[in-house]
DSSP file (Angstrom, degrees, kcal/mol; ACC not computed):
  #  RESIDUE AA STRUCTURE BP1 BP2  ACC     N-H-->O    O-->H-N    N-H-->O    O-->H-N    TCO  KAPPA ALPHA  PHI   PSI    X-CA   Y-CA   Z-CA
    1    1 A X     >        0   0    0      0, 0.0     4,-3.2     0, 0.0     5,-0.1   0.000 360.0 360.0 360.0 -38.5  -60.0  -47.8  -34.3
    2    2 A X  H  >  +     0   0    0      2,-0.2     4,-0.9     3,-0.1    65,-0.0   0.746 360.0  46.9 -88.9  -2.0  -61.1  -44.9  -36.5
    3    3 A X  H >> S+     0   0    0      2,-0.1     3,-1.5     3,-0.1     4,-0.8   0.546 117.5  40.5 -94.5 -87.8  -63.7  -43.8  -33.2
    4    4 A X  H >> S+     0   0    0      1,-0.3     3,-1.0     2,-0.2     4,-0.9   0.521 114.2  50.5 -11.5 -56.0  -61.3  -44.2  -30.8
    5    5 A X  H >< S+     0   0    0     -4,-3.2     3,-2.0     1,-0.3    -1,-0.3   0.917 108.1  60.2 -59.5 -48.0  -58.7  -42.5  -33.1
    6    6 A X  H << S+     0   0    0     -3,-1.5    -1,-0.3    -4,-0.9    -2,-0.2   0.694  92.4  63.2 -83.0 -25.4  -61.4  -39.7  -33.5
    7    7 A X  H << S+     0   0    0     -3,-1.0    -1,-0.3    -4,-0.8    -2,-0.2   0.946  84.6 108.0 -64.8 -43.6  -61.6  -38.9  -29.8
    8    8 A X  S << S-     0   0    0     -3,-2.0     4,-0.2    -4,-0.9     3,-0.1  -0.046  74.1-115.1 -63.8 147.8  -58.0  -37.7  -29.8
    9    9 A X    >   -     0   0    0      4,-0.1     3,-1.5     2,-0.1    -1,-0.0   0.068  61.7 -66.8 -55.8 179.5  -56.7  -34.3  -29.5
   10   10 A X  T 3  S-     0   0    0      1,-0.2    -1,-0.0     3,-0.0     3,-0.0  -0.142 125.5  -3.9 -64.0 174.3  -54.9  -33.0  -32.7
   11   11 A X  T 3  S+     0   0    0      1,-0.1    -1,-0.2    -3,-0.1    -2,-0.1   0.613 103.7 143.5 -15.2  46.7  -51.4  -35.5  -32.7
   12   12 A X    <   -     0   0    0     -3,-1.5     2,-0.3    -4,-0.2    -4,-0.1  -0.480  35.3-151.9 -81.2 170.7  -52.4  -37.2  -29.3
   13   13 A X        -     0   0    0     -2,-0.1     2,-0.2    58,-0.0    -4,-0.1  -0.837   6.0-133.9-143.6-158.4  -51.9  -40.5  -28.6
   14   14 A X        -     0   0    0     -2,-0.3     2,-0.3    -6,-0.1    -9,-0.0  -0.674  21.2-129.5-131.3 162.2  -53.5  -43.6  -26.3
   15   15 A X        -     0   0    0     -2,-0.2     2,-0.3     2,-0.0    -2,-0.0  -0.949  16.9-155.6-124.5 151.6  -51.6  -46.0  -24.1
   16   16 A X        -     0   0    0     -2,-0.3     2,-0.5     2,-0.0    -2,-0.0  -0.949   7.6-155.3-132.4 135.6  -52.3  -49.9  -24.6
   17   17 A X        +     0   0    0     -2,-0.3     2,-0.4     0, 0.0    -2,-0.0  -0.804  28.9 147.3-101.5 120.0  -51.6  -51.9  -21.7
   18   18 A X        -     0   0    0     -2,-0.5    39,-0.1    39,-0.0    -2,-0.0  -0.978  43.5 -85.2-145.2 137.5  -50.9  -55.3  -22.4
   19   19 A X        -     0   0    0     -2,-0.4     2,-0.3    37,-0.2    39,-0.2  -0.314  28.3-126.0 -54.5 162.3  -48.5  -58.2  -20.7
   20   20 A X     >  -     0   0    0      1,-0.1     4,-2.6    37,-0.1     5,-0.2  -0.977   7.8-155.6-106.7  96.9  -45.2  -58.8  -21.3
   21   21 A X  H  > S+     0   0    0     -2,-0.3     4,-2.8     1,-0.2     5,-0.2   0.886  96.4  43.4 -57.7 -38.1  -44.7  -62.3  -22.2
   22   22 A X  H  > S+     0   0    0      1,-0.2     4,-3.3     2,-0.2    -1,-0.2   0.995 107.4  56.9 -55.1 -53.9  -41.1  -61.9  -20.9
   23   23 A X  H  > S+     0   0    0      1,-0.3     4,-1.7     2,-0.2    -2,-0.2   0.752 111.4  43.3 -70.6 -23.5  -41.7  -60.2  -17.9
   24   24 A X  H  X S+     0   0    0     -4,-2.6     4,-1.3     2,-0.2    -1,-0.3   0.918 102.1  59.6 -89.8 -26.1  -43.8  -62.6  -16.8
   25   25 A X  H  < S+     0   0    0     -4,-2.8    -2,-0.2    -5,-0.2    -3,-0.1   0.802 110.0  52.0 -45.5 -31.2  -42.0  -65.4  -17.6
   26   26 A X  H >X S+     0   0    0     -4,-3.3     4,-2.5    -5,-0.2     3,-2.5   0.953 107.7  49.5 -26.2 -80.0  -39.6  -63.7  -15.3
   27   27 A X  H 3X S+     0   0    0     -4,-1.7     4,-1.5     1,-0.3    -2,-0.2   0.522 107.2  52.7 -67.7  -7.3  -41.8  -63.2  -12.6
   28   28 A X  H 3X S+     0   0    0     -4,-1.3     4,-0.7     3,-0.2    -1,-0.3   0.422 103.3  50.6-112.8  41.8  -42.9  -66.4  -12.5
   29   29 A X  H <>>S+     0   0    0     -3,-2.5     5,-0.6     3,-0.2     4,-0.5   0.564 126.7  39.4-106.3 -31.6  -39.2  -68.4  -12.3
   30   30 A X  H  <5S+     0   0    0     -4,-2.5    -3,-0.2     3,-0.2    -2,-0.1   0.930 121.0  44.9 -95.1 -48.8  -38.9  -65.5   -9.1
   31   31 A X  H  <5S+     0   0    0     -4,-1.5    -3,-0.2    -5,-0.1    -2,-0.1   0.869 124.8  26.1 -13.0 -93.7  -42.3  -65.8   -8.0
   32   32 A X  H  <5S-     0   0    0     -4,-0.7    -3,-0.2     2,-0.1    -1,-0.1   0.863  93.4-129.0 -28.3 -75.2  -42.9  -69.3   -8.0
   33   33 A X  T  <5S+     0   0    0     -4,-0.5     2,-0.2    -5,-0.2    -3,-0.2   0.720  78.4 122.3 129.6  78.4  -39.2  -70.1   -7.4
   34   34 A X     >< +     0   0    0     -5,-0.6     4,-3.1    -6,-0.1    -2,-0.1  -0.608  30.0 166.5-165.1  82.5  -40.1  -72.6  -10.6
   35   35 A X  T  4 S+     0   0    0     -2,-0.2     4,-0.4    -6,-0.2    -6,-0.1   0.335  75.6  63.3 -97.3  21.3  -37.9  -71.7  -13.4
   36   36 A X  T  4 S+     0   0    0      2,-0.1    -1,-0.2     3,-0.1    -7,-0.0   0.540 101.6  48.8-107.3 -14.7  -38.8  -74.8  -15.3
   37   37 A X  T >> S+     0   0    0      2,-0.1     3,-2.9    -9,-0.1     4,-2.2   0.875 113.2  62.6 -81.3 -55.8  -43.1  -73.5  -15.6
   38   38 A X  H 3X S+     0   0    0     -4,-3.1     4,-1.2   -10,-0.3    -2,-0.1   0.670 101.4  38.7 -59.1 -17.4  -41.0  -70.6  -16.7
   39   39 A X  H 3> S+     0   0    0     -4,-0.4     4,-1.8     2,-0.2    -1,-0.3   0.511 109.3  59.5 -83.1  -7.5  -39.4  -72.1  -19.6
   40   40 A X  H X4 S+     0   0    0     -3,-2.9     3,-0.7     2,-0.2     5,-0.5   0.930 111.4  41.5 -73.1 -65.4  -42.3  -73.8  -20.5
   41   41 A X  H 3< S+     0   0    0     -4,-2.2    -3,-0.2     1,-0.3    -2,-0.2   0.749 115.6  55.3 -50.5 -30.2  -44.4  -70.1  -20.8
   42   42 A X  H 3< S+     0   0    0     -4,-1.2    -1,-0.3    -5,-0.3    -2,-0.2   0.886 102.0  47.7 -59.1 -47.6  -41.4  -68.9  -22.4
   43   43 A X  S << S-     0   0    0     -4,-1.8    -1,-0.2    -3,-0.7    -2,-0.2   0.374 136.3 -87.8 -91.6  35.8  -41.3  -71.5  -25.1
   44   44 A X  S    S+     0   0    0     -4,-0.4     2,-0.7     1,-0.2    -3,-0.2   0.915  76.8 148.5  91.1  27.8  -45.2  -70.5  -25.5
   45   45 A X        -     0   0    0     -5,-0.5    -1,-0.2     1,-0.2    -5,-0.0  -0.735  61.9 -68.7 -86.9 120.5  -47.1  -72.9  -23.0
   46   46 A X        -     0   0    0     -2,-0.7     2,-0.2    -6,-0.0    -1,-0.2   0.173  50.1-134.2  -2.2 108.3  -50.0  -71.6  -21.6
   47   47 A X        +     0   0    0      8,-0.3     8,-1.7    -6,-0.1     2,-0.3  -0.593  20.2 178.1 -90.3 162.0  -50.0  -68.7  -19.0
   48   48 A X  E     -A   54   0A   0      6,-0.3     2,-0.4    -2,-0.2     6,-0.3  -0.942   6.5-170.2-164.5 135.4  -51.8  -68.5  -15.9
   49   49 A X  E >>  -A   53   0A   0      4,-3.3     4,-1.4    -2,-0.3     3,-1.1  -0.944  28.0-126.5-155.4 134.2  -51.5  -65.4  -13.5
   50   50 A X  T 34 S+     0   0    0     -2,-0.4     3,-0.2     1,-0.3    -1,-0.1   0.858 105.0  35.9 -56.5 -26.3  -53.2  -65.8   -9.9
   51   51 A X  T 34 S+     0   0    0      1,-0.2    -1,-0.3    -3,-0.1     0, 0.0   0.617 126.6  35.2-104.4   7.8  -55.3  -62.8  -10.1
   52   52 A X  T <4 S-     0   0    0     -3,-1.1     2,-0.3     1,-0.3    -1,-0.2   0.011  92.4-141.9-119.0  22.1  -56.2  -62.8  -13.6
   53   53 A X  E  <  +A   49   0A   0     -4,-1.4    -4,-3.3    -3,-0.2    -1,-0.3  -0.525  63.6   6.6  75.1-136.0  -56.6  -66.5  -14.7
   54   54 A X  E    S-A   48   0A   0     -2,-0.3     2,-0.3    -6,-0.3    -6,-0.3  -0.542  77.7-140.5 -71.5 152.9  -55.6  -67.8  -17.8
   55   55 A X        -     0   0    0     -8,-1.7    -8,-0.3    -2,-0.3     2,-0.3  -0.847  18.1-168.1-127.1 146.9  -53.7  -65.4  -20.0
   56   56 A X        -     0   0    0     -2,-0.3     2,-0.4   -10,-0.1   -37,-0.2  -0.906  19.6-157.7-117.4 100.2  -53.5  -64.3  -24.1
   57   57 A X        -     0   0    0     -2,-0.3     2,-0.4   -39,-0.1   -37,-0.1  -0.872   4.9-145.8 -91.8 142.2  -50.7  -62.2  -25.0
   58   58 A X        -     0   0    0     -2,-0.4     2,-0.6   -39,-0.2     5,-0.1  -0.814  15.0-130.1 -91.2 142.9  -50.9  -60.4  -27.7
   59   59 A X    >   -     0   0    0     -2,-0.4     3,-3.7     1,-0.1     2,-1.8  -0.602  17.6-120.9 -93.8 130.1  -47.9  -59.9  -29.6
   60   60 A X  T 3  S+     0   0    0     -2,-0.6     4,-0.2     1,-0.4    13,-0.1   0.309 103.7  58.2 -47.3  -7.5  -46.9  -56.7  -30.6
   61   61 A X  T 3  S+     0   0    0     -2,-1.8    -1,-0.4     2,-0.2     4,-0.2   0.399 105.4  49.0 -89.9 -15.5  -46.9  -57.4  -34.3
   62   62 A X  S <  S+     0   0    0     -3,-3.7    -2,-0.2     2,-0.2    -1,-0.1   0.382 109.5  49.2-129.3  10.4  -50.2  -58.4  -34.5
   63   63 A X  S  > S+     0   0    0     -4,-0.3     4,-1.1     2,-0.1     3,-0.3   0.368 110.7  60.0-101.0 -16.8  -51.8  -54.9  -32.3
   64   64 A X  H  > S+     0   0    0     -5,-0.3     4,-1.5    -4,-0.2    -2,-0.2   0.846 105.5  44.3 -63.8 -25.9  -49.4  -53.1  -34.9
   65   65 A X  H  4 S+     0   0    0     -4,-0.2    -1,-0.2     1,-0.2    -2,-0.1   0.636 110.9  49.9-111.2  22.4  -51.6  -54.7  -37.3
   66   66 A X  H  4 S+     0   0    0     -3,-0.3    -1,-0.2     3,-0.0    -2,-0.2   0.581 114.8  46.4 -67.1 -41.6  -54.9  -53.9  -35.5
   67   67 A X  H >X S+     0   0    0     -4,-1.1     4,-2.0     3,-0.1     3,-0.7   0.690  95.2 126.7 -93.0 -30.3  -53.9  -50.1  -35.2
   68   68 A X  T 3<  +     0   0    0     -4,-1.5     2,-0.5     1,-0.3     3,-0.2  -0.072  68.6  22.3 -58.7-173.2  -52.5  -49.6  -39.1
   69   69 A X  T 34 S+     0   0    0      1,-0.2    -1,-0.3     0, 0.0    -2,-0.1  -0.591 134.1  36.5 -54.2  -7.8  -53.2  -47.7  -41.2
   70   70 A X  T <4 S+     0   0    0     -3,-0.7     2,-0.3    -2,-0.5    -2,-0.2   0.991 122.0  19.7 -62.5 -55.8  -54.6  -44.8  -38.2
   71   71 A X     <  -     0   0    0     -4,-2.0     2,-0.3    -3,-0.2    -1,-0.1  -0.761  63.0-162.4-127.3 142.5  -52.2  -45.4  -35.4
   72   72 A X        -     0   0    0     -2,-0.3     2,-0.6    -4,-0.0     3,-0.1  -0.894  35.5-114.5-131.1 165.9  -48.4  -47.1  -34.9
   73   73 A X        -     0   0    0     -2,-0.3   -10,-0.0     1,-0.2     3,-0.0  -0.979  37.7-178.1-115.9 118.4  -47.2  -48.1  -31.9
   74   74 A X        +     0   0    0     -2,-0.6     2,-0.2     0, 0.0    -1,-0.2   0.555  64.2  33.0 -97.0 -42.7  -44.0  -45.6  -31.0
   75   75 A X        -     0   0    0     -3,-0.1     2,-0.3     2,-0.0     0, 0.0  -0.546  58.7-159.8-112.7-167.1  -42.9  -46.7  -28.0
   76   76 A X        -     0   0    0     -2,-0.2     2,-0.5    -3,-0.0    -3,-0.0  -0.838  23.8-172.3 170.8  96.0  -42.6  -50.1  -26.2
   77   77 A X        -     0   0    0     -2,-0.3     2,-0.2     1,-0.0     3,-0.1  -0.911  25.1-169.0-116.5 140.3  -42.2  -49.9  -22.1
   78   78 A X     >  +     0   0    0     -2,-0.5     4,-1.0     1,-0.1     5,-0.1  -0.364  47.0 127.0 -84.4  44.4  -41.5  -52.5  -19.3
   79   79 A X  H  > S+     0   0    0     -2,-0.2     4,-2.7     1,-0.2     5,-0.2   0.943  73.0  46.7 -99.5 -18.7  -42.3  -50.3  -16.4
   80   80 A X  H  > S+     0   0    0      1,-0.2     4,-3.8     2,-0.2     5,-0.3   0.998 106.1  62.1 -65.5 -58.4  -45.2  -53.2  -14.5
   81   81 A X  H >4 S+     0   0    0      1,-0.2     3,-0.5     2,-0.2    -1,-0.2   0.785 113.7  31.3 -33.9 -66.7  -42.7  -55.8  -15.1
   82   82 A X  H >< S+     0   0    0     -4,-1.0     3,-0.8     1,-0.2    -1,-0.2   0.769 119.8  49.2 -21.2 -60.8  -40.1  -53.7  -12.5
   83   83 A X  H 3< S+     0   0    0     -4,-2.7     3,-0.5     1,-0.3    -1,-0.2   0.710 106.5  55.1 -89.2 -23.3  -42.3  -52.3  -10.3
   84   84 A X  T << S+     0   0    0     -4,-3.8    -1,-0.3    -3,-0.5    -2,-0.2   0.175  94.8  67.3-102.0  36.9  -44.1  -55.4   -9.7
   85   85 A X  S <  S+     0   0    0     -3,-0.8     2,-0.5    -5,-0.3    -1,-0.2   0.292  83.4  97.6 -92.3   4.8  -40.8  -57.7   -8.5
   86   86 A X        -     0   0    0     -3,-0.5     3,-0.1     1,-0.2     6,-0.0  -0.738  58.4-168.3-116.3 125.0  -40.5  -55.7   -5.7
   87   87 A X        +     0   0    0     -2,-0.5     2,-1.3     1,-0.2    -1,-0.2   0.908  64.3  80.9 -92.8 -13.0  -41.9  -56.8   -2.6
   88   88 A X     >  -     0   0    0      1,-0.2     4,-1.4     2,-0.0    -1,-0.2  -0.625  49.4-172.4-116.4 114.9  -41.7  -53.7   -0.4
   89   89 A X  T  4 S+     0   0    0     -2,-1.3     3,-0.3     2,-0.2    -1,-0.2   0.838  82.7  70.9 -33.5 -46.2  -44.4  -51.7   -1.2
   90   90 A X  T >4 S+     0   0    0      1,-0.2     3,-0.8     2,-0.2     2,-0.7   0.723  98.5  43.5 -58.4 -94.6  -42.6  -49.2    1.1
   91   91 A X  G >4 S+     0   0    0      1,-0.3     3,-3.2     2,-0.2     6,-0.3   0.329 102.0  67.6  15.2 -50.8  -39.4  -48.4   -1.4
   92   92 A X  G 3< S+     0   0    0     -4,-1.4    -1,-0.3    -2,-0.7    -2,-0.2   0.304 100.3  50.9 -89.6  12.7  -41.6  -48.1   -4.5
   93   93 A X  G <  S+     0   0    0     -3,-0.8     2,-0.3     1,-0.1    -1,-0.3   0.232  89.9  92.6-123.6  37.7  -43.2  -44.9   -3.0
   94   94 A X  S X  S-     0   0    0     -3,-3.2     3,-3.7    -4,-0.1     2,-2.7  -0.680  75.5-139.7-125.5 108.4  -40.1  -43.5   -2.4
   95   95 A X  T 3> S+     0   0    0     -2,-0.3     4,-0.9     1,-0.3    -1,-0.1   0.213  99.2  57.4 -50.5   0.0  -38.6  -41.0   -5.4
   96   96 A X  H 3> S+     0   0    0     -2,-2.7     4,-1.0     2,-0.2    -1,-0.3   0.613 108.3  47.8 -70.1 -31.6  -35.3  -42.0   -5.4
   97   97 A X  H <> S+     0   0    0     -3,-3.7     4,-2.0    -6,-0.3    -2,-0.2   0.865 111.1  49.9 -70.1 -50.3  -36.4  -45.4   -6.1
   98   98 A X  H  > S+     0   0    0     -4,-0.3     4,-3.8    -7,-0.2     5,-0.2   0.967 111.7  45.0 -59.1 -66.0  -38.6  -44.6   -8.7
   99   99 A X  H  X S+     0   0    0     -4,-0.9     4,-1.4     2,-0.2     5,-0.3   0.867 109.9  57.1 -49.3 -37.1  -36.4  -42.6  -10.5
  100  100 A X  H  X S+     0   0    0     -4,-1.0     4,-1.9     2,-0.2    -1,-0.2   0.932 113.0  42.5 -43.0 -63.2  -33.8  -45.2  -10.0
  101  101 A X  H  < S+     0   0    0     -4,-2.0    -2,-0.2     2,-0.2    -3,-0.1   0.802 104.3  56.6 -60.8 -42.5  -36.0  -47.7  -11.5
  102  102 A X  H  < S+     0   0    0     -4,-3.8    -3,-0.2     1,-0.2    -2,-0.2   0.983 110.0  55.3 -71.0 -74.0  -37.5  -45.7  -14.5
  103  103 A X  H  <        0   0    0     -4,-1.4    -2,-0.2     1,-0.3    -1,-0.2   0.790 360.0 360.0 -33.5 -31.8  -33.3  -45.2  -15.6
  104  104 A X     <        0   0    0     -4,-1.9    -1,-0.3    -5,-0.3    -2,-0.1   0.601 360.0 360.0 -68.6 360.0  -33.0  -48.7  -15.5
């Protein structure tokens, strides 16, 4: 953490991209159409995602406590979950949609 931290400009910050245990449990009860795998992942069964395999989330309490004392994690975003329910590609490149979507 304290090289990584050292790269940043004066009060910059990093993004860390991680699942959303919710948001996939979401996506896969709409996915799938199988909201009964999704209560399983929900109550903490193994995840599985077709183009990445087998899954570890980490939970956000325990990369807060990877990051202390250098770095906190300040914000907390859904935006993948959103953008990837959608099946037409066309929409999502169009800025009324987007904007729509980030307000939600």
């Amino acid at each position: 953490m304290t090289k990584l931290t050292a790269l940043l400009a004066p009060n910059g910050h990093f993004s860390i991209v991680k699942r959303n245990r919710l948001g996939h449990v979401y996506a896969s009860a709409v996915f799938f159409d199988d909201p009964q795998r999704a209560l399983s992942e929900y109550r903490g069964d193994k995840m599985s995602s077709q183009s990445f395999g087998s899954m570890h989330v980490y939970e956000t309490k325990e990369l807060s406590q990877w990051l202390m004392p250098q770095q906190v994690i300040s914000n907390i975003w859904g935006l993948r979950t959103v953008l990837g329910l959608s099946t037409s590609q066309t929409i999502k490149e169009t800025q009324s949609w987007q904007q729509g979507m980030l307000a939600l």
